[in-house]
TORVOMAR-379304 format. One record per atom (N, C-alpha, C): residue in one letter; atom name; x, z negated, y negated. Coordinates in steps of 0.02 Angstrom, whole numbers, padded with zeros to 5 digits, always signed. Each point is the difference from the previous one (the first is absolute). Layout:
<atom><aa>A</aa><at>CA</at><xx>X</xx><zz>Z</zz><yy>Y</yy></atom>
...
This chain:
<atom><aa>X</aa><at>N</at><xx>+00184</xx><zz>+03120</zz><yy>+00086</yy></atom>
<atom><aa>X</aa><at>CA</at><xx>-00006</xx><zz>-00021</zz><yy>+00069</yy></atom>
<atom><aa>X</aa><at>C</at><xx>-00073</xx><zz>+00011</zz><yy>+00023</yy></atom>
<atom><aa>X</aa><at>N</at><xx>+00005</xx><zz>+00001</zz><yy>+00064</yy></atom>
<atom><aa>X</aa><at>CA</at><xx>-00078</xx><zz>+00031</zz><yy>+00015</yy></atom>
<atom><aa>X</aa><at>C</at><xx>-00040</xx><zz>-00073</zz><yy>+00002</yy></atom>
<atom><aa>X</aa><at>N</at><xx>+00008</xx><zz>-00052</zz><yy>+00013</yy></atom>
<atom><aa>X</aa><at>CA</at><xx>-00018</xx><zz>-00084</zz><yy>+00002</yy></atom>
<atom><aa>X</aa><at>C</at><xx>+00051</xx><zz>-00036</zz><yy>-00048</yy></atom>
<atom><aa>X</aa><at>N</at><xx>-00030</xx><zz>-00059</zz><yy>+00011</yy></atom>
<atom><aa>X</aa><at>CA</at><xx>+00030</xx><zz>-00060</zz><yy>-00049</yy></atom>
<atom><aa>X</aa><at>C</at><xx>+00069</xx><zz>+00002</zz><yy>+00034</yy></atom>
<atom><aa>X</aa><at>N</at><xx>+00063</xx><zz>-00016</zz><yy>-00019</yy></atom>
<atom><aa>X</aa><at>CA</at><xx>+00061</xx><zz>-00018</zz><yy>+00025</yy></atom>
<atom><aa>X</aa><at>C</at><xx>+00001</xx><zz>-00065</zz><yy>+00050</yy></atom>
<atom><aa>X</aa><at>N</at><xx>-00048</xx><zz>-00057</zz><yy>-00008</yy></atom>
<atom><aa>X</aa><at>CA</at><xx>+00027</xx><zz>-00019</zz><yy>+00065</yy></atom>
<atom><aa>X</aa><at>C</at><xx>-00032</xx><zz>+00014</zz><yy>+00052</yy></atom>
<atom><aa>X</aa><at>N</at><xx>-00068</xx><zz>+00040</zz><yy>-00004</yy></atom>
<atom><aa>X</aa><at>CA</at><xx>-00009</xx><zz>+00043</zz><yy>+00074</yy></atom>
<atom><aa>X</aa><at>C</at><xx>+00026</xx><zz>+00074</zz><yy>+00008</yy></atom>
<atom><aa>X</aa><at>N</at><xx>+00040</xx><zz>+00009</zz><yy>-00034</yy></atom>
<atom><aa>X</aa><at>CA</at><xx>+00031</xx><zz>+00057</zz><yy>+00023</yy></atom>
<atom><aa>X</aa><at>C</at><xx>+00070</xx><zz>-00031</zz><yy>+00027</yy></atom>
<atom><aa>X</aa><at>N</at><xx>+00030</xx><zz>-00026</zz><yy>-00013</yy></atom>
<atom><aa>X</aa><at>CA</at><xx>+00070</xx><zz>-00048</zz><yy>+00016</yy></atom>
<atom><aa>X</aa><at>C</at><xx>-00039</xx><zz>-00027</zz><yy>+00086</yy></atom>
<atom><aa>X</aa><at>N</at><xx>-00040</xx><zz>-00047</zz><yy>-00008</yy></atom>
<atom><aa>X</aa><at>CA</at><xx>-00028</xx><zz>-00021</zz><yy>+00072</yy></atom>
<atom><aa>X</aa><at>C</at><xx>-00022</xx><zz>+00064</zz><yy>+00048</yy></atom>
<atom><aa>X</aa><at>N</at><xx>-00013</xx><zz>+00061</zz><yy>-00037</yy></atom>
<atom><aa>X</aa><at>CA</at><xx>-00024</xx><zz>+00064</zz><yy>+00059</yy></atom>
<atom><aa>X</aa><at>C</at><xx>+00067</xx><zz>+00032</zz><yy>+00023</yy></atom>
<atom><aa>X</aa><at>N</at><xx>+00036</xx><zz>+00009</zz><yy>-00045</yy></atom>
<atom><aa>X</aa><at>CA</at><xx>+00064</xx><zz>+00003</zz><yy>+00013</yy></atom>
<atom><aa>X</aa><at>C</at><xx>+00031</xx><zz>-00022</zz><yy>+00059</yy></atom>
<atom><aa>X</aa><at>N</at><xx>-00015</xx><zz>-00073</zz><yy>-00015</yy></atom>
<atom><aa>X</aa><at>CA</at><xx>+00071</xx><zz>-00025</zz><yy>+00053</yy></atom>
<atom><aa>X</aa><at>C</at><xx>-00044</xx><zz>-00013</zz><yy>+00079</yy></atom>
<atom><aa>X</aa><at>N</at><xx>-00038</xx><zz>-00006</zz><yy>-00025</yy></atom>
<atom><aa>X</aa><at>CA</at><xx>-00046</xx><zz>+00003</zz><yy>+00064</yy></atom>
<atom><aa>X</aa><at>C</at><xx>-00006</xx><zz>+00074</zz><yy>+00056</yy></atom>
<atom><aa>X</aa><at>N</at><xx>-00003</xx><zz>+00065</zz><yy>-00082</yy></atom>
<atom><aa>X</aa><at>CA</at><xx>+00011</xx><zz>+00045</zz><yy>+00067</yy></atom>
<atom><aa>X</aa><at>C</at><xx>+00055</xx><zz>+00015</zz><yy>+00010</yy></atom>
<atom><aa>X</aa><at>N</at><xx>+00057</xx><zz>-00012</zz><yy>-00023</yy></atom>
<atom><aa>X</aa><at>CA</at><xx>+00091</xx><zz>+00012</zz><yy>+00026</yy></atom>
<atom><aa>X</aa><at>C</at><xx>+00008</xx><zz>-00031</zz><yy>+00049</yy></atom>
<atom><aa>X</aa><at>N</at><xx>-00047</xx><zz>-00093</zz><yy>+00025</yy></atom>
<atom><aa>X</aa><at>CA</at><xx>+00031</xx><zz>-00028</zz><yy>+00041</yy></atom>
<atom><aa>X</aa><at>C</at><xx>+00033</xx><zz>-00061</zz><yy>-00013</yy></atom>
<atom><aa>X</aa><at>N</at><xx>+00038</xx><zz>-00001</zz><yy>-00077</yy></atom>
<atom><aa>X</aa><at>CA</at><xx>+00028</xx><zz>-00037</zz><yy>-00012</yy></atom>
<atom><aa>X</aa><at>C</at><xx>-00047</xx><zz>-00066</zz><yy>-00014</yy></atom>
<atom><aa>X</aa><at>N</at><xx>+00051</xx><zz>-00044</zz><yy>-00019</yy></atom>
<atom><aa>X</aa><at>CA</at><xx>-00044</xx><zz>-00083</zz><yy>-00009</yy></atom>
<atom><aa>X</aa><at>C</at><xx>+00042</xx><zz>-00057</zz><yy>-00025</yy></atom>
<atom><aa>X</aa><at>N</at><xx>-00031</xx><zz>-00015</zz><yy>-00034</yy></atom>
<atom><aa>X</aa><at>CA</at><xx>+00012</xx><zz>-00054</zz><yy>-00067</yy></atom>
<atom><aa>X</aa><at>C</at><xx>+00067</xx><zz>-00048</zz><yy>+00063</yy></atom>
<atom><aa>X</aa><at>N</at><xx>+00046</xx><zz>-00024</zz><yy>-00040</yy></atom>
<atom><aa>X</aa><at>CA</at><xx>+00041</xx><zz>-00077</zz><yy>+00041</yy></atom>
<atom><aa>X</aa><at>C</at><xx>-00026</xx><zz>-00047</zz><yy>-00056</yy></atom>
<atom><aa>X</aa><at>N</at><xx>+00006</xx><zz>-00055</zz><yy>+00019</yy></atom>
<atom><aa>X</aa><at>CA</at><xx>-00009</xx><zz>-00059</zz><yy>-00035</yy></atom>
<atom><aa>X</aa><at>C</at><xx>+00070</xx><zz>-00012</zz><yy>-00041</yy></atom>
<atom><aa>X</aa><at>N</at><xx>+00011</xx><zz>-00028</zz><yy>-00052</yy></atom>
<atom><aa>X</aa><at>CA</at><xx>+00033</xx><zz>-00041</zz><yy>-00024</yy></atom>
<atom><aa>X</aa><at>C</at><xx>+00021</xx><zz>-00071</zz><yy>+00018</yy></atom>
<atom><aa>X</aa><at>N</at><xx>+00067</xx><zz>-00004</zz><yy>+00032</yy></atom>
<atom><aa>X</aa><at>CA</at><xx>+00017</xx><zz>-00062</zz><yy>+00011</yy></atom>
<atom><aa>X</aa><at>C</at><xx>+00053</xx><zz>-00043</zz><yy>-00038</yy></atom>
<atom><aa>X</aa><at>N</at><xx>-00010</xx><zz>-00056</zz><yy>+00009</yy></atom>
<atom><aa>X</aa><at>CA</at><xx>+00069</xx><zz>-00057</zz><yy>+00007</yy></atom>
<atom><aa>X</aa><at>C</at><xx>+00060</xx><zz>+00043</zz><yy>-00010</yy></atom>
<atom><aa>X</aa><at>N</at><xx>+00019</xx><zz>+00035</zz><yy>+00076</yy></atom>
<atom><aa>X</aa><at>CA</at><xx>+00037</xx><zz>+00011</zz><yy>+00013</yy></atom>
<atom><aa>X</aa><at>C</at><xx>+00049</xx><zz>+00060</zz><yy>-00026</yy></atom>
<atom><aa>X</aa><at>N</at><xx>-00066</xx><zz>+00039</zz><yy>-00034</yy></atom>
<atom><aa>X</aa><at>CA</at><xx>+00024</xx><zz>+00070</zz><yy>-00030</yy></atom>
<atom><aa>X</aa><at>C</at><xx>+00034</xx><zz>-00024</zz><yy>-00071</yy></atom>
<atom><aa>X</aa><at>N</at><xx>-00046</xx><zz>-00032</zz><yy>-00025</yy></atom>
<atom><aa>X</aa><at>CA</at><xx>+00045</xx><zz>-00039</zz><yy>-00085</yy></atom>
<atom><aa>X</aa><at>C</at><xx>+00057</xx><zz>-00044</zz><yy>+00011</yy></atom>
<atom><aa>X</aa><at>N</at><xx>+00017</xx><zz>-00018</zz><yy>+00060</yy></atom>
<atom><aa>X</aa><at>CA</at><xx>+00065</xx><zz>-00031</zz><yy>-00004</yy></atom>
<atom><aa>X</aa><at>C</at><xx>+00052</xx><zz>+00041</zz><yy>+00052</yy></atom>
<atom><aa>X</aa><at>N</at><xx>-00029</xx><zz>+00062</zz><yy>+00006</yy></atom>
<atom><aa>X</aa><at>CA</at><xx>+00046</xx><zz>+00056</zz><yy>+00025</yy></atom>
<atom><aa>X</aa><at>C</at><xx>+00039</xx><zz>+00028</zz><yy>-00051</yy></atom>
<atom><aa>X</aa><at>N</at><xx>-00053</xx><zz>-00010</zz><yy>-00066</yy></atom>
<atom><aa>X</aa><at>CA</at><xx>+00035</xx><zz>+00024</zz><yy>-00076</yy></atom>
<atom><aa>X</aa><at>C</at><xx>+00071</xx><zz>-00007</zz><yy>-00016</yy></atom>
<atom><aa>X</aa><at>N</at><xx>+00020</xx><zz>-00088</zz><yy>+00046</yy></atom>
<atom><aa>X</aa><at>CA</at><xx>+00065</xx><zz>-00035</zz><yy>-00047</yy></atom>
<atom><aa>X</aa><at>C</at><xx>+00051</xx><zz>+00060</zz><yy>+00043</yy></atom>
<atom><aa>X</aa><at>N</at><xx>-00011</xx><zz>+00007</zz><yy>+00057</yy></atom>
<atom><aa>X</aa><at>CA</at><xx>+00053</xx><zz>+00037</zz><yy>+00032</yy></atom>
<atom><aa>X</aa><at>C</at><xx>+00023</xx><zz>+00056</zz><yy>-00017</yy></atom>
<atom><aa>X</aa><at>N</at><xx>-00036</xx><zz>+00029</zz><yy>-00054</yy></atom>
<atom><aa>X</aa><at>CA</at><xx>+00033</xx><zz>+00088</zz><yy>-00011</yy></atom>
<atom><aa>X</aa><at>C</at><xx>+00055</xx><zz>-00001</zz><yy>-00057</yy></atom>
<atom><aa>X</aa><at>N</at><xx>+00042</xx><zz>+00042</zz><yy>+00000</yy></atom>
<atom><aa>X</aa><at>CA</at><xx>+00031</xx><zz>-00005</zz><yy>-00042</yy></atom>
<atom><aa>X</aa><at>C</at><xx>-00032</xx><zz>+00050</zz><yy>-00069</yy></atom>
<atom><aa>X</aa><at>N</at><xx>+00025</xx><zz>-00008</zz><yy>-00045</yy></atom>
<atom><aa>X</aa><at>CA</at><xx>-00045</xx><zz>+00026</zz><yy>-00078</yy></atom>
<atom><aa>X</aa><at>C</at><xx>+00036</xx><zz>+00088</zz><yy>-00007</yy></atom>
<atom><aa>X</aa><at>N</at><xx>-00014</xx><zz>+00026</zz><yy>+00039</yy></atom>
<atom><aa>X</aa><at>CA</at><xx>+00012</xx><zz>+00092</zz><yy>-00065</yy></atom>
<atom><aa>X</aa><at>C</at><xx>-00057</xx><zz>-00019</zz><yy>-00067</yy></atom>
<atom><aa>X</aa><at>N</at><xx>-00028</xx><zz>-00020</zz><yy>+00025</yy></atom>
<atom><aa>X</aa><at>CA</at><xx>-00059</xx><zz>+00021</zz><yy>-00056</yy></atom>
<atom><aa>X</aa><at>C</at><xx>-00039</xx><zz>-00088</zz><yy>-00019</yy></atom>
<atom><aa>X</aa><at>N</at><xx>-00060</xx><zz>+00024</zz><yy>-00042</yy></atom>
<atom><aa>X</aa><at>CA</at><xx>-00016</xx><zz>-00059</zz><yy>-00026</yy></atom>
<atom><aa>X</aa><at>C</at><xx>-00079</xx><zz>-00011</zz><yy>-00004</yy></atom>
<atom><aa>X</aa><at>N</at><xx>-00012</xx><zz>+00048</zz><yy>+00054</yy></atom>
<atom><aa>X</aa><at>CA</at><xx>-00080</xx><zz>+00000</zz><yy>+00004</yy></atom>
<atom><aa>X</aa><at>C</at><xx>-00039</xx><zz>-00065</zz><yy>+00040</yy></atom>
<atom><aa>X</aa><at>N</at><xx>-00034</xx><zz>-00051</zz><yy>+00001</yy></atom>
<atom><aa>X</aa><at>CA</at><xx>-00008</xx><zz>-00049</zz><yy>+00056</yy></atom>
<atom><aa>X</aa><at>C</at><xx>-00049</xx><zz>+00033</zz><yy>+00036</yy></atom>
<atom><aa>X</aa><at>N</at><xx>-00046</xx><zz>+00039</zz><yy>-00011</yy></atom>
<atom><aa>X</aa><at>CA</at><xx>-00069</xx><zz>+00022</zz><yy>+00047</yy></atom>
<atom><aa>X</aa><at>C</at><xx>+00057</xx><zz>+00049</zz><yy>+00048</yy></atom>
<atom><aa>X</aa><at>N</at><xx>+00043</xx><zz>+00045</zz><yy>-00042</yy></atom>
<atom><aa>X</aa><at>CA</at><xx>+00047</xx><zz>+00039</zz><yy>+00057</yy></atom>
<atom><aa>X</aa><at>C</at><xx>+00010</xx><zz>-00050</zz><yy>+00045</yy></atom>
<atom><aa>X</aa><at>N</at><xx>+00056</xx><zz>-00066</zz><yy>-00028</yy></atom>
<atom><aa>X</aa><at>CA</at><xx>+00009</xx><zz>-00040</zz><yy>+00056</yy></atom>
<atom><aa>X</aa><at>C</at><xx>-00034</xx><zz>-00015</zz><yy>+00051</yy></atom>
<atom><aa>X</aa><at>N</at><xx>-00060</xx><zz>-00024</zz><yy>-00023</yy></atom>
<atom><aa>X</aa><at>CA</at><xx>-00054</xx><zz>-00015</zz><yy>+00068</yy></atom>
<atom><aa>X</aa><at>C</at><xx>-00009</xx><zz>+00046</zz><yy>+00048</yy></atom>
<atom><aa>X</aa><at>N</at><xx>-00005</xx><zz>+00090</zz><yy>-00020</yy></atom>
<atom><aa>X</aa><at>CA</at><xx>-00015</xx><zz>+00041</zz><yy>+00044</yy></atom>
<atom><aa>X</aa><at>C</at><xx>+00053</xx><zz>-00010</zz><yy>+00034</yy></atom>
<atom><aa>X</aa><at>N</at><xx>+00067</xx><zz>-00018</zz><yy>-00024</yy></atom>
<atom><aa>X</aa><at>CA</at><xx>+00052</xx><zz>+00028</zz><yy>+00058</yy></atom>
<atom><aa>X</aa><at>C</at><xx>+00021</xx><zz>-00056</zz><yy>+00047</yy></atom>
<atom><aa>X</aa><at>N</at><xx>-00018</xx><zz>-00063</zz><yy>-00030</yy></atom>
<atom><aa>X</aa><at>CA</at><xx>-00007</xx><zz>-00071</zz><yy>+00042</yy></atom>
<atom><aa>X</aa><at>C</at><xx>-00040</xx><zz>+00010</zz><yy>+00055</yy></atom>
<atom><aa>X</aa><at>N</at><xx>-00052</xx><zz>+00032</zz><yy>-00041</yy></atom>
<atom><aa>X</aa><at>CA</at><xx>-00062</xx><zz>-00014</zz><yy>+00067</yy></atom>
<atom><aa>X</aa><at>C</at><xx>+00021</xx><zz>+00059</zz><yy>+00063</yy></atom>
<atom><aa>X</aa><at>N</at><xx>+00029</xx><zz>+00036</zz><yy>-00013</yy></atom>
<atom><aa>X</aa><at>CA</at><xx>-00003</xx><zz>+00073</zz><yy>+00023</yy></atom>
<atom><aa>X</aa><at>C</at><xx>+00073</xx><zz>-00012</zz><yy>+00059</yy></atom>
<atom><aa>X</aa><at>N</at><xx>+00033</xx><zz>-00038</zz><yy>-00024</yy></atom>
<atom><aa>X</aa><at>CA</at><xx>+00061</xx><zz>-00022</zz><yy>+00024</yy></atom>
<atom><aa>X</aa><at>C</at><xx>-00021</xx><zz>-00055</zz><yy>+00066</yy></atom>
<atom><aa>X</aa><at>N</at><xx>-00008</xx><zz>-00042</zz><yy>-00055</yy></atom>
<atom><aa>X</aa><at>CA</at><xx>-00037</xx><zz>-00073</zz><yy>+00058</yy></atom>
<atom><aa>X</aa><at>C</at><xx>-00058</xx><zz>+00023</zz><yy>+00054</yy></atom>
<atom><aa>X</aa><at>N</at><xx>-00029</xx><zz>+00077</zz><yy>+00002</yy></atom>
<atom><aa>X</aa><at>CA</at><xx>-00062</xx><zz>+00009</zz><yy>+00039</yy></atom>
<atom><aa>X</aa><at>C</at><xx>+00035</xx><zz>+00052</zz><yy>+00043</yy></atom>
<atom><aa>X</aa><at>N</at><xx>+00043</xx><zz>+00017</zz><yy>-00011</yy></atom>
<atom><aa>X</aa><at>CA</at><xx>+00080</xx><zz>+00045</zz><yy>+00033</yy></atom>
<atom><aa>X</aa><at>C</at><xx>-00074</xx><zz>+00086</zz><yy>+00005</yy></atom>
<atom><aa>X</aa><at>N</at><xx>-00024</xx><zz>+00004</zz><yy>-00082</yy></atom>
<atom><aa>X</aa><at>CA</at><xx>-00028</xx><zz>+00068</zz><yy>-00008</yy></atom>
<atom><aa>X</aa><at>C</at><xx>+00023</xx><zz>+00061</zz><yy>-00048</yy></atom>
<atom><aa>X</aa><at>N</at><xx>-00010</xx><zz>+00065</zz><yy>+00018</yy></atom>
<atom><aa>X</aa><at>CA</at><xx>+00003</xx><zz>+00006</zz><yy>-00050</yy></atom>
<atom><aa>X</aa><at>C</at><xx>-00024</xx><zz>+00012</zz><yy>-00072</yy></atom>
<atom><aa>X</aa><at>N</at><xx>+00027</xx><zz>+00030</zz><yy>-00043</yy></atom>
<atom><aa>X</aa><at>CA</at><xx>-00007</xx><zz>-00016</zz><yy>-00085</yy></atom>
<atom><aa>X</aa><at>C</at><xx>-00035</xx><zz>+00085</zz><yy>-00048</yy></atom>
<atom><aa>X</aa><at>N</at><xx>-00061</xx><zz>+00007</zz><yy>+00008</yy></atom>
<atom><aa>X</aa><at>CA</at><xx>+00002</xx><zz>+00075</zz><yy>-00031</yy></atom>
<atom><aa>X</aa><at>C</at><xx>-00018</xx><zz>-00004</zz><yy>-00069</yy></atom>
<atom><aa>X</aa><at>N</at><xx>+00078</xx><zz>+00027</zz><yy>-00036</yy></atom>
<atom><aa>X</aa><at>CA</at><xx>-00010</xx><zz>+00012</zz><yy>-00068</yy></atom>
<atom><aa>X</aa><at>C</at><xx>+00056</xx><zz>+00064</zz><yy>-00027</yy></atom>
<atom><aa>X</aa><at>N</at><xx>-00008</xx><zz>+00022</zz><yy>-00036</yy></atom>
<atom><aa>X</aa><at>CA</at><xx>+00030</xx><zz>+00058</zz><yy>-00022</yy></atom>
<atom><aa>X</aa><at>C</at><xx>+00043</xx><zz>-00037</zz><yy>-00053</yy></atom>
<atom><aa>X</aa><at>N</at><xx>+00017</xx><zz>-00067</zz><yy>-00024</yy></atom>
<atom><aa>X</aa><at>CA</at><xx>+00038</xx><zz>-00025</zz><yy>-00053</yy></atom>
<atom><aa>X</aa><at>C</at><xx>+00064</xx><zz>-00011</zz><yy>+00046</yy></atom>
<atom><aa>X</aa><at>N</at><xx>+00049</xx><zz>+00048</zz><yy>-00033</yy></atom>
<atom><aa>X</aa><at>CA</at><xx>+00075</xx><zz>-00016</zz><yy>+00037</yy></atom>
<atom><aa>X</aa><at>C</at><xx>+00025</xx><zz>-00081</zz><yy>-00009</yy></atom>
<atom><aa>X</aa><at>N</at><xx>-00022</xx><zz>-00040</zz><yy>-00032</yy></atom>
<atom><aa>X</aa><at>CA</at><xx>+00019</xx><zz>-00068</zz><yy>+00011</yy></atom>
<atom><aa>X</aa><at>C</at><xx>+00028</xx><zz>-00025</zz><yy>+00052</yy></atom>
<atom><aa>X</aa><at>N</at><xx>-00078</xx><zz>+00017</zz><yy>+00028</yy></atom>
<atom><aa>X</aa><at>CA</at><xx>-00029</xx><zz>-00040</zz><yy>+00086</yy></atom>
<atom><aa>X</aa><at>C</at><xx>+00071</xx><zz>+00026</zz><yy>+00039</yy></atom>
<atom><aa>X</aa><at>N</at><xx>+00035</xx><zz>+00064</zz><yy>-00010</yy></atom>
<atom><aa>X</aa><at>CA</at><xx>+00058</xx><zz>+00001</zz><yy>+00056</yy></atom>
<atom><aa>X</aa><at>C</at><xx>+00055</xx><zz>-00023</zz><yy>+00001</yy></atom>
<atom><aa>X</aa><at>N</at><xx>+00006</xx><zz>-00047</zz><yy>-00069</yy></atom>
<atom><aa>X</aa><at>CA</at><xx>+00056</xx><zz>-00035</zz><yy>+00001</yy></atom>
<atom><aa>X</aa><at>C</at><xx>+00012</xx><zz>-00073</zz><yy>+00044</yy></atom>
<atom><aa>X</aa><at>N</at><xx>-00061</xx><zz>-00009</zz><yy>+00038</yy></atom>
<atom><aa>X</aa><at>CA</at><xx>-00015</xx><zz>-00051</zz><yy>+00048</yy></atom>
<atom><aa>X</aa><at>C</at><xx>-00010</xx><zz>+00004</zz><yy>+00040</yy></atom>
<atom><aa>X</aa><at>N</at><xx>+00022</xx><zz>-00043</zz><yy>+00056</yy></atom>
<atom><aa>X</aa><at>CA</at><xx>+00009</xx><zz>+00039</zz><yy>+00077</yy></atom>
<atom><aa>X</aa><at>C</at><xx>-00073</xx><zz>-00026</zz><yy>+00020</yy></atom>
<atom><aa>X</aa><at>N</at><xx>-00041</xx><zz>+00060</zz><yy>+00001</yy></atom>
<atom><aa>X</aa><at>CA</at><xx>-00076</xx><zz>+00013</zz><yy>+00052</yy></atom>
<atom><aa>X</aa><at>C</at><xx>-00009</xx><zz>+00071</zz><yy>+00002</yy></atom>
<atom><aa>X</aa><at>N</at><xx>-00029</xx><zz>+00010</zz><yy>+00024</yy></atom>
<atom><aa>X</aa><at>CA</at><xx>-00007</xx><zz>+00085</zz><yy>+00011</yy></atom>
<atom><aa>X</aa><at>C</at><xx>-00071</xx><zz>-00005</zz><yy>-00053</yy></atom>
<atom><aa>X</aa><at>N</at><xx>+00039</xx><zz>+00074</zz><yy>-00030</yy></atom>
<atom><aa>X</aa><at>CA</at><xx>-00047</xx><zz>+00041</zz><yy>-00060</yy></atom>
<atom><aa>X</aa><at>C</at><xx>-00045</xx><zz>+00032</zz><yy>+00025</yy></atom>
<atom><aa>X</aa><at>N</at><xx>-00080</xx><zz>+00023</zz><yy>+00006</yy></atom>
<atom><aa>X</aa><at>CA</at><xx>+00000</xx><zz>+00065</zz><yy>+00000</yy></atom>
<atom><aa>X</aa><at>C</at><xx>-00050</xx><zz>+00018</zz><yy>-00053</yy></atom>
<atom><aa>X</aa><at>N</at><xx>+00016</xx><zz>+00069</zz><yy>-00019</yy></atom>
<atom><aa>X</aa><at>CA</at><xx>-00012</xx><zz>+00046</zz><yy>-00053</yy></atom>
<atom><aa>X</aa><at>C</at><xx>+00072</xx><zz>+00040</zz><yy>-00027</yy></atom>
């Protein structure tokens, strides 16, 4: 990497635009509502949070489409 990883991660998202969400309450008890394909909990959270923030989800792991949010990748 041309810098340390967490200023290349922070130059990153800074020049795409993108930007950190917080972690809430509300996203970890979005968890109970999904139903289980799989058995990952950090998956869970992305798709709680991603669900509950009505965004979408970019990952290339076919998991994520077994749950209703929009994929992209």
């Amino acid at each position: 990497m041309p810098e340390s990883p967490a200023a290349y991660v922070a130059s990153r998202v800074q020049w795409s635009g993108f930007h950190y969400l917080p972690l809430e309450d509300a996203d970890i008890a979005a968890m109970a509502d999904l139903p289980a394909p799989h058995r990952d909990p950090f998956d869970w959270l992305l798709i709680a949070t991603a669900r509950r923030r009505s965004l979408p989800l970019m990952s290339r792991d076919a998991v994520f489409k077994q749950y209703p949010l929009e994929v992209v990748w």
